[in-house]
Z-matrix of the N, CA and C atoms (Angstrom, degrees):
N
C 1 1.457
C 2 1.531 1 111.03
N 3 1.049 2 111.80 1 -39.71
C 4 1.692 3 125.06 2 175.12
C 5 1.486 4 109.16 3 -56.69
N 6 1.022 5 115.64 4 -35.35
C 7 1.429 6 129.66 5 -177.69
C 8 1.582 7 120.39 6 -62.42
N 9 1.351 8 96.84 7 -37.34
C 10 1.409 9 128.31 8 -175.99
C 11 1.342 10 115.73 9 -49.31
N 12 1.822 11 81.57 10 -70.62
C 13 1.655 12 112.84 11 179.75
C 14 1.687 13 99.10 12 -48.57
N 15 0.754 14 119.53 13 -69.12
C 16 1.829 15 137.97 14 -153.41
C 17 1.006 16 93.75 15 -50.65
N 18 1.764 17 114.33 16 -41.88
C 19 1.934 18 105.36 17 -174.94
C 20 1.550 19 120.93 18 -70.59
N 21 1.564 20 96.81 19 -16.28
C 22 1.379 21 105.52 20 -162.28
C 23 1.707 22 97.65 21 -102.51
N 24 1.134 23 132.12 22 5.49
C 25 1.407 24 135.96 23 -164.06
C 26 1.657 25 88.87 24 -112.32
N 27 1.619 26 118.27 25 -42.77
C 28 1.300 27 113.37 26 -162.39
C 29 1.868 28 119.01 27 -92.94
N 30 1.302 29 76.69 28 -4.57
C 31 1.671 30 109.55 29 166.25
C 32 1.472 31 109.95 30 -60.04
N 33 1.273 32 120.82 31 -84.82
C 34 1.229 33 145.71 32 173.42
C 35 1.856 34 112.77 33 -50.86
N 36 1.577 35 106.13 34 -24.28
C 37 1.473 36 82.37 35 -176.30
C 38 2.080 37 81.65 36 -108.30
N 39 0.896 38 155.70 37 20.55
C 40 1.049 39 139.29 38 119.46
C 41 1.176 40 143.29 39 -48.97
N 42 1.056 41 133.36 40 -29.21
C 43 1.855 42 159.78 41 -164.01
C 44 1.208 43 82.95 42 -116.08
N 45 1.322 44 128.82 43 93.87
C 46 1.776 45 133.55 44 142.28
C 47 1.682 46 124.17 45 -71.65
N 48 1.761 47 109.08 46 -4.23
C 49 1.421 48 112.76 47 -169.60
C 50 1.261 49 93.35 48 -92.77
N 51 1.442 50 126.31 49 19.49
C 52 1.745 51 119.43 50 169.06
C 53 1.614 52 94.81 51 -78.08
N 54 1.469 53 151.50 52 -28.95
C 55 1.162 54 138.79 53 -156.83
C 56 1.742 55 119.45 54 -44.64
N 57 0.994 56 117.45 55 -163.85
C 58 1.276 57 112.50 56 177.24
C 59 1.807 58 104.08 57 -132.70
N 60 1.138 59 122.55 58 78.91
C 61 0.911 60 123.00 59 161.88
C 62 1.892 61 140.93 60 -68.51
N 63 1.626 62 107.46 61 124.78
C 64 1.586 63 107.67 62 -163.34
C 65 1.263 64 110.44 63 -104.90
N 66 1.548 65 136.93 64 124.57
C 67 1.123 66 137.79 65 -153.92
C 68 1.844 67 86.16 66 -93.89
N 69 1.394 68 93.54 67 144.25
C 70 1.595 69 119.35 68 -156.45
C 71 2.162 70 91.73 69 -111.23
N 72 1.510 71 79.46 70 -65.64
C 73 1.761 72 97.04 71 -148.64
C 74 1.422 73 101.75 72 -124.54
N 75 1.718 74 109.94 73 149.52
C 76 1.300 75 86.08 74 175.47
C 77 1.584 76 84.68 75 -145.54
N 78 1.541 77 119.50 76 160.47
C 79 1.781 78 111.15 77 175.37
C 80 1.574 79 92.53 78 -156.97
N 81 1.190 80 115.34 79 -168.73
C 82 1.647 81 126.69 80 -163.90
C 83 1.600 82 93.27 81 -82.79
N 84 1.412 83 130.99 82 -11.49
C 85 1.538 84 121.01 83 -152.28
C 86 1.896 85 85.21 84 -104.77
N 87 1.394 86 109.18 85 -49.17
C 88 1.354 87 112.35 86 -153.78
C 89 1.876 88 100.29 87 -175.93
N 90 1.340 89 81.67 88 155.99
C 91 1.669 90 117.41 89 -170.59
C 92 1.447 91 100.20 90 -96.37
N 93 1.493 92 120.14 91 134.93
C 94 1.239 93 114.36 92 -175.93
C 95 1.883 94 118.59 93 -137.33
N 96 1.049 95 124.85 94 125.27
C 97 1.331 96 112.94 95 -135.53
C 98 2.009 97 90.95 96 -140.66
N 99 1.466 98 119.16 97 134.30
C 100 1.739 99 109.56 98 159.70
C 101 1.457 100 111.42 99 -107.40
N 102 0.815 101 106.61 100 166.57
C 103 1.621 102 126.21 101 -176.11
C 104 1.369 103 101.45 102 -102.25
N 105 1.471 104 105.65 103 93.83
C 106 1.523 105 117.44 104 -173.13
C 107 1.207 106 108.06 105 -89.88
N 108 1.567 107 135.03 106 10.74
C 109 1.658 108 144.57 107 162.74
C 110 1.453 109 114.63 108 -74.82
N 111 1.848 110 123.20 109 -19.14
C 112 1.195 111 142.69 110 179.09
C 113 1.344 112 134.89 111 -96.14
N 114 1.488 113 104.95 112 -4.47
C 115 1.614 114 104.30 113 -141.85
C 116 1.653 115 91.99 114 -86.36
N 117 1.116 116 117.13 115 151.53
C 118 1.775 117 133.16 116 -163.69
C 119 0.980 118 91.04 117 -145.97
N 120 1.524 119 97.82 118 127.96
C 121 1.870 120 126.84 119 179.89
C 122 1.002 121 113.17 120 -131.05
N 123 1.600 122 131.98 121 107.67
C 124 1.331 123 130.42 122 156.99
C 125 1.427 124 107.05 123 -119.07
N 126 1.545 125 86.62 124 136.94
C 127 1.582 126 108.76 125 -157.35
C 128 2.128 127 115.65 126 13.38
N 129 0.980 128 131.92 127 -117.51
C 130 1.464 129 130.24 128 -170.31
C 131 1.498 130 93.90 129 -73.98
N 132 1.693 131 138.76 130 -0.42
C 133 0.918 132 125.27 131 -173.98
C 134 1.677 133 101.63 132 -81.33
N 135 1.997 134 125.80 133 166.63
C 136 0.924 135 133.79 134 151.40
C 137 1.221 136 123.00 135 -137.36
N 138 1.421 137 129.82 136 119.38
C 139 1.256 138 127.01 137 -166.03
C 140 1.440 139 117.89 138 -112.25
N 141 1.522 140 127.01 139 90.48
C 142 1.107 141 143.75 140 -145.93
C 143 1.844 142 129.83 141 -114.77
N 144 1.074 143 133.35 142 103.93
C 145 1.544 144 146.71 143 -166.79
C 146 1.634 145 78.71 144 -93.77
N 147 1.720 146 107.25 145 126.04
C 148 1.523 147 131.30 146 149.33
C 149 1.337 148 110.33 147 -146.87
N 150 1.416 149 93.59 148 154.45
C 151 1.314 150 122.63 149 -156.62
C 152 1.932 151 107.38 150 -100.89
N 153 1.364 152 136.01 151 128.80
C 154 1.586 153 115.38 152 172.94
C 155 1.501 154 91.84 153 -100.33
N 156 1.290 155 159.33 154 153.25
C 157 1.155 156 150.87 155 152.69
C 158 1.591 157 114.39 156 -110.76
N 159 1.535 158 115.12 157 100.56
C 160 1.570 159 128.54 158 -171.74
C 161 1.648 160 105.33 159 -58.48
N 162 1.877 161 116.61 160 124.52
C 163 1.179 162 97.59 161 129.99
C 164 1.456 163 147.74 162 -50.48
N 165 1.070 164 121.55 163 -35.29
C 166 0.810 165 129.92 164 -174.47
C 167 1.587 166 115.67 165 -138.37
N 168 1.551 167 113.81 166 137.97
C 169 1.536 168 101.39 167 169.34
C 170 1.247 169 140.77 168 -29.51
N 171 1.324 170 122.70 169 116.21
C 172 1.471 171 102.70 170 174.21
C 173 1.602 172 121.74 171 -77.67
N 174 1.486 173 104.55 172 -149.92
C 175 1.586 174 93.85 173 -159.89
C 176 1.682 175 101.91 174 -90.80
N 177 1.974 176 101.59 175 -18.08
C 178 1.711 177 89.76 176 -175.58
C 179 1.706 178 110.22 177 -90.81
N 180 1.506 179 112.09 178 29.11
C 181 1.372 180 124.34 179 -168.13
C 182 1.156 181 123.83 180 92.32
N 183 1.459 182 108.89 181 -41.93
C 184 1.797 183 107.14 182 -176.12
C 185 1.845 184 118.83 183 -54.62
N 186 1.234 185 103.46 184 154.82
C 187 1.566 186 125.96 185 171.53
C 188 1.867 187 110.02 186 -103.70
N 189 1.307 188 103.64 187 -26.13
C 190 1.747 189 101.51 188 170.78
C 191 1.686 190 107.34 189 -158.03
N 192 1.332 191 111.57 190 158.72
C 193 1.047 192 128.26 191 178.06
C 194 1.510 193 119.96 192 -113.88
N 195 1.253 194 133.68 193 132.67
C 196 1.602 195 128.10 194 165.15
C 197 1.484 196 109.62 195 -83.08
N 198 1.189 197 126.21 196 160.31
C 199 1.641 198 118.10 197 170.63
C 200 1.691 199 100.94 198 -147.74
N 201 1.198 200 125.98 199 117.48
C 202 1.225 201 125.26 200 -167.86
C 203 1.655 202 99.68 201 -104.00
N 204 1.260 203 120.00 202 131.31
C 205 2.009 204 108.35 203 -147.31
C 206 1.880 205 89.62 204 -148.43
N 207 1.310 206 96.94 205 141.80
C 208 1.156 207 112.84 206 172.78
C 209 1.534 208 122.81 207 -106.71
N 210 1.105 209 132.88 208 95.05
C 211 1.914 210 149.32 209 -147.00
C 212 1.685 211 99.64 210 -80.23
N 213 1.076 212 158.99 211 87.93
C 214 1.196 213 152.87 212 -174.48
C 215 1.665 214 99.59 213 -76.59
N 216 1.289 215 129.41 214 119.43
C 217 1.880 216 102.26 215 -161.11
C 218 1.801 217 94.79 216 -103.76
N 219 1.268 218 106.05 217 -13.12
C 220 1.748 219 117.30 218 175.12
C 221 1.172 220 110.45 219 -44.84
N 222 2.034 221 97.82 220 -67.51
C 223 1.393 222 91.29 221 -145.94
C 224 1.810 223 102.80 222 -100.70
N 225 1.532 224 100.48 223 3.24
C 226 1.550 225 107.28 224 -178.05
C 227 0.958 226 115.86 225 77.99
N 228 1.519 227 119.13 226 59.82
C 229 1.973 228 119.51 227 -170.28
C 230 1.646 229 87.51 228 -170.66
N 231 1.732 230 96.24 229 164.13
C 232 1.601 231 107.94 230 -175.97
C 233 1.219 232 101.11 231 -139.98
N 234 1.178 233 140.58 232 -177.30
C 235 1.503 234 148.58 233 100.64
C 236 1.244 235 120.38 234 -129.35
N 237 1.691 236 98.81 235 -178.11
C 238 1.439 237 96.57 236 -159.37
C 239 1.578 238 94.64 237 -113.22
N 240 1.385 239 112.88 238 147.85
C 241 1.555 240 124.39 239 -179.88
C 242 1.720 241 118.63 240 -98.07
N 243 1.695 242 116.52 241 -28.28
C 244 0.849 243 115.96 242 -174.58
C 245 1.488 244 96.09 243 -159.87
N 246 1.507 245 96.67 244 142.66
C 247 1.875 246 112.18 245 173.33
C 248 1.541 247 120.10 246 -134.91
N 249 1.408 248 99.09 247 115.82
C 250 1.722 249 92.36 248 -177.04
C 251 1.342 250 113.85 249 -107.13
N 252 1.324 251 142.72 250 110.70
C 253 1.744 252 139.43 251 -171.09
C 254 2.025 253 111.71 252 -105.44
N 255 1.334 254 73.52 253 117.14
C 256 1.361 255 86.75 254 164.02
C 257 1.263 256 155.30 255 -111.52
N 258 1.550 257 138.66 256 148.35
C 259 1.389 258 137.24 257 -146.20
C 260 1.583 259 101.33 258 -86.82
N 261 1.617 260 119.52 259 18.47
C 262 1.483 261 114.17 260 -162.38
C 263 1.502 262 93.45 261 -143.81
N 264 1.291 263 127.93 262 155.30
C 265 1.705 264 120.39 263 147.70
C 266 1.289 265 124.49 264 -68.32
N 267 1.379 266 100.41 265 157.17
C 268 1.680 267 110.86 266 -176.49
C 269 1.489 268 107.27 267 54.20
N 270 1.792 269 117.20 268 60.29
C 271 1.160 270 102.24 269 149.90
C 272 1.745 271 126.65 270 78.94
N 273 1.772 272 115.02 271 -21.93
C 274 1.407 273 122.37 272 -142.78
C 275 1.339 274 105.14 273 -109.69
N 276 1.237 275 123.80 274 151.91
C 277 1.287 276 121.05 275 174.03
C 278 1.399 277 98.03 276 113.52
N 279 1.713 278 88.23 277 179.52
C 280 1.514 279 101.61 278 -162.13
C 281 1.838 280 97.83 279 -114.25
N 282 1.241 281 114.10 280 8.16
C 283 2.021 282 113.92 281 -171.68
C 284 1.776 283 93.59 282 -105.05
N 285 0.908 284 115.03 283 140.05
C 286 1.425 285 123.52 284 172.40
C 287 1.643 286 112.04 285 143.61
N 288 1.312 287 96.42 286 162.88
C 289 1.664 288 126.64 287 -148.04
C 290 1.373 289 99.01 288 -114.12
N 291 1.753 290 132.29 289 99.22
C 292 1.254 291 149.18 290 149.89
C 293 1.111 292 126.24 291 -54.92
N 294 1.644 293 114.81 292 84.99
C 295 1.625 294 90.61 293 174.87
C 296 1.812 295 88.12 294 -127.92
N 297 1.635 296 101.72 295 128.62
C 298 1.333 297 126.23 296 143.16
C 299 1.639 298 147.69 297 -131.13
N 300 1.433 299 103.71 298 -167.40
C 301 1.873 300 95.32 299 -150.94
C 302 0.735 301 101.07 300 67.28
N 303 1.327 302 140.67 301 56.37
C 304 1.623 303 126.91 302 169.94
C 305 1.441 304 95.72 303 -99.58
N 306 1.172 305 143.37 304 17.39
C 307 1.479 306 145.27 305 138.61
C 308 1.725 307 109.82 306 -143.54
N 309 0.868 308 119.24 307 169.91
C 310 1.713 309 133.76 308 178.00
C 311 1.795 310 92.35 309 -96.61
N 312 1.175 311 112.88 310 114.61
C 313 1.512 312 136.23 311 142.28
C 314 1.754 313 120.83 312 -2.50
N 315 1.897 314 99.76 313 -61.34
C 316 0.931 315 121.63 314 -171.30
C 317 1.789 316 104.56 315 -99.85
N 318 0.500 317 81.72 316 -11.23
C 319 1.977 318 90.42 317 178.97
C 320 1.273 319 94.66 318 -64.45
N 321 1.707 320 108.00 319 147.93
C 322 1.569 321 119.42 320 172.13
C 323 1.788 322 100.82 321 -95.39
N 324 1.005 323 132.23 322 2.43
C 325 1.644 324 143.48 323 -150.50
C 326 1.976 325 94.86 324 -115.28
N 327 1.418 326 99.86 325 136.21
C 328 1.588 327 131.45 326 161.80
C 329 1.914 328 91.93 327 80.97
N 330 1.296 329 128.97 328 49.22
C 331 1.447 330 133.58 329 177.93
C 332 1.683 331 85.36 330 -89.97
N 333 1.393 332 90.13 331 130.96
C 334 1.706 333 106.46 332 149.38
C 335 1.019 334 113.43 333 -85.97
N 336 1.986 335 134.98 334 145.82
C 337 0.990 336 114.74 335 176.64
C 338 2.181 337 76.00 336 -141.50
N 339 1.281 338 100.86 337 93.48
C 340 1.201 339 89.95 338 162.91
C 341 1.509 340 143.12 339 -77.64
N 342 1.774 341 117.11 340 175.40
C 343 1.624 342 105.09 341 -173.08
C 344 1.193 343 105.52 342 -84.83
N 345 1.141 344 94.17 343 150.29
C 346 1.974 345 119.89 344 157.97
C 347 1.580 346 109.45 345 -9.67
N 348 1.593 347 116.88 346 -57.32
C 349 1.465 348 143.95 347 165.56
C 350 1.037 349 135.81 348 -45.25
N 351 1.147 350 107.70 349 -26.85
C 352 1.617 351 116.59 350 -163.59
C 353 1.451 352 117.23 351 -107.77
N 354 1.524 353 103.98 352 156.03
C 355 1.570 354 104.55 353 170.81
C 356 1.810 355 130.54 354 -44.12
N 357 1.347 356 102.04 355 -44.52
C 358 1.396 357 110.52 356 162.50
C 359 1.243 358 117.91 357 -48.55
N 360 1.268 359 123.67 358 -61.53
C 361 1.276 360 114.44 359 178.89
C 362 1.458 361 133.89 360 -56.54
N 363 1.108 362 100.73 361 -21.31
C 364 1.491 363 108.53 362 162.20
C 365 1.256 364 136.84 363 -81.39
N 366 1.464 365 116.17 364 -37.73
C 367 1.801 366 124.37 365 122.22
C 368 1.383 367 111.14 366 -23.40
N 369 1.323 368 121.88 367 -75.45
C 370 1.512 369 103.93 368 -171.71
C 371 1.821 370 109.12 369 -54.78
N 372 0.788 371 116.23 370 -73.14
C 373 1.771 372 126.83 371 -176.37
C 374 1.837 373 90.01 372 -41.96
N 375 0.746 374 148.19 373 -61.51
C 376 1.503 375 141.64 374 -170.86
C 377 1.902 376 106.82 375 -60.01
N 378 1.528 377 132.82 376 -42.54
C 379 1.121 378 121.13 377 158.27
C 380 1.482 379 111.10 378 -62.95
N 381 1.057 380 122.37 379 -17.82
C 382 2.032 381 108.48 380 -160.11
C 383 0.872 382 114.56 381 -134.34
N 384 2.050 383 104.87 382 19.43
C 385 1.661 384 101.74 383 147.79
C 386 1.561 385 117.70 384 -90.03
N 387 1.236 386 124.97 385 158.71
C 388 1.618 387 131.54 386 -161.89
C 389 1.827 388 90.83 387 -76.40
N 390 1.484 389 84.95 388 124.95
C 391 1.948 390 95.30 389 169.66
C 392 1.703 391 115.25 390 -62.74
């Protein structure tokens, strides 16, 4: 019976494309979507997994990108900590390119602070208004 369980536990934590991903944005390049099953809040902090989903290949091969992003909702700025791109849509599969720590958490260094105007900013203001 133990056996069972274990297959069925290691099942599920293998397959990460069970999340629940919510389509945000959409433009001629790509569909852009967060994984609102993840989102981690400490105090003004937001700790956020989104998805870009490529029409079309881009140039380093991938069809989608993950972006694992840190929402500052204070001072109105983000960055991103970790990016994983993949050779498939939606995130899936087993081919793709891990790169994280791509900034320190605690570091004051690589903050976006986008304009008033821009798509970002509306990303930011859309995580760090109260649900």
């Amino acid at each position: 019976m133990k056996e069972i369980l274990y297959t069925i536990i290691l099942f599920f934590i293998s397959f990460p494309c069970y999340s629940k991903w919510e389509k945000v944005h959409e433009n001629k390049i790509f569909t852009e979507y967060f994984e609102v099953d993840a989102v981690k809040k400490i105090n003004d902090i937001v700790f956020i997994w989104s998805l870009m989903d490529y029409k079309e290949q881009q140039k380093n091969g991938s069809l989608s990108t993950k972006y694992y992003s840190m929402y500052d909702c204070n001072q109105m700025r983000y960055k991103v900590l970790s990016i994983i791109e993949y050779q498939t849509n939606m995130g899936k599969g087993r081919d793709f390119r891990y790169t994280r720590n791509i900034t320190n958490e605690l570091s004051d260094a690589d903050w976006v602070y986008p304009s008033l105007e821009s798509e970002d900013y509306i990303k930011v203001n859309t995580i760090c208004s109260p649900s």
